[in-house]
DOKEDO-421765 format. One line per field, with one value per residue (C-alpha): residue in three letters; x negated, y negated, z negated. Coordinates in pm, whole numbers, always signed. Layout:
<seses>
residuo c(ALA ...)
px c(X ...)
py c(Y ...)
pz c(Z ...)
</seses>
This chain:
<seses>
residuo c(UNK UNK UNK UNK UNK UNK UNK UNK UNK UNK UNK UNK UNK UNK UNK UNK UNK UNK UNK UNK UNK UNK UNK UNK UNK UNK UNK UNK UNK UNK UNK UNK UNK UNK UNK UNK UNK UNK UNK UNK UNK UNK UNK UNK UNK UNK UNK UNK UNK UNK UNK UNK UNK UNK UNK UNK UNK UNK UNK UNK UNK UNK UNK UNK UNK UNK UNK UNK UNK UNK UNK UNK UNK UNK UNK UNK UNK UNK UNK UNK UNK UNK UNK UNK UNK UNK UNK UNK UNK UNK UNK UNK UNK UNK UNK UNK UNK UNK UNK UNK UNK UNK UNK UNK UNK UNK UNK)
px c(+2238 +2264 +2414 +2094 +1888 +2147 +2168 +1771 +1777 +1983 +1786 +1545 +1832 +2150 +2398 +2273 +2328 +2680 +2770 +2616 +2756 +3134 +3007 +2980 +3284 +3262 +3522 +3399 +3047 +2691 +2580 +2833 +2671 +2456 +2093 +1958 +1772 +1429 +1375 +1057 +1057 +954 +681 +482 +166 +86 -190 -472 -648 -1005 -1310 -1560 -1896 -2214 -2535 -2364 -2190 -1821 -1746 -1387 -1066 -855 -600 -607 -385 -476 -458 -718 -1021 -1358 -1476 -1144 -1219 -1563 -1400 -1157 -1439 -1687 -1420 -1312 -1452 -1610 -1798 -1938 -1996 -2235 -2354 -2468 -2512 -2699 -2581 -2527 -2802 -2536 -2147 -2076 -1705 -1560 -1213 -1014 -1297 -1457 -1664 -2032 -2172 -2575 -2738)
py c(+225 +366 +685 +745 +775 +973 +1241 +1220 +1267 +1596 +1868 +1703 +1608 +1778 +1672 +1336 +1307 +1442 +1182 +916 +991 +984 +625 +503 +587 +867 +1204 +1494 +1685 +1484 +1872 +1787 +1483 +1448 +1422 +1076 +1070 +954 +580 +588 +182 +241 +435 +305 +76 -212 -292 -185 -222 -233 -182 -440 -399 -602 -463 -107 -171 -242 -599 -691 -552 -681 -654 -680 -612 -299 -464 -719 -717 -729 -1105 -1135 -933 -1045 -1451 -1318 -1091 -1399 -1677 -1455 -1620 -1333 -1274 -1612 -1601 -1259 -1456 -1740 -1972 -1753 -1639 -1236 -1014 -780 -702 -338 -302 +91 +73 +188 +297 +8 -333 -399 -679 -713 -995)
pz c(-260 -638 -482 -265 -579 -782 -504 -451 -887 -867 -839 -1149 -1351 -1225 -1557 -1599 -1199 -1216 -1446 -1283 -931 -1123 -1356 -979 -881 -624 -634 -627 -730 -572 -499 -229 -104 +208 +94 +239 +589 +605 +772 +969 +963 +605 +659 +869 +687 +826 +551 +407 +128 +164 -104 -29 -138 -163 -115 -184 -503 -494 -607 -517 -266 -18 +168 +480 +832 +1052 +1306 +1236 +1471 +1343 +1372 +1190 +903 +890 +852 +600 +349 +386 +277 +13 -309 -507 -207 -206 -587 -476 -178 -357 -104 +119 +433 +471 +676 +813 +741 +801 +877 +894 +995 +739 +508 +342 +424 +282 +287 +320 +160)
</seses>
């Protein structure tokens, strides 16, 4: 794993890389080694997180799942409790959700 991040290290600090890729034990020079392929698994987000504002000012952020449907996100900014701090006991006019953007809430 260590040898990934020596060989990705080389071209920013090729000495210091040379002697770490020999303190772990590998023959040879790292210029020689195979530079390390991407993995797509890790690069795909699965959250988000999202800015939510009350009446137009941003009060708090969450995170939540792309996935998530509206009704879902709407349950999960209106539980939240700095909304309900902004809320105050009242219940919200309107909650404007852009997908992947932000949420406001409309008191």
């Amino acid at each position: 794993m260590l040898e990934k991040l020596v060989v990705i290290l080389t071209p920013y600090a090729p000495h210091l890389a040379e002697e770490l890729w020999h303190l772990l034990g590998n023959a040879g020079s790292v210029l020689d080694a195979s530079y390390p392929k991407v993995e797509e698994k890790y690069l795909v987000e699965s959250t988000k997180n999202y800015p939510i504002a009350i009446n137009g000012k941003t009060r708090t952020e969450m995170n939540i799942a792309l996935d998530a449907t509206q009704q879902q996100v709407e349950e999960l900014v209106l539980a939240d409790e700095v909304v309900q701090k902004w809320l105050d006991g009242n219940s919200p006019k309107k909650v404007v959700y852009v997908r992947n953007k932000m949420i406001n809430v409309v008191v």
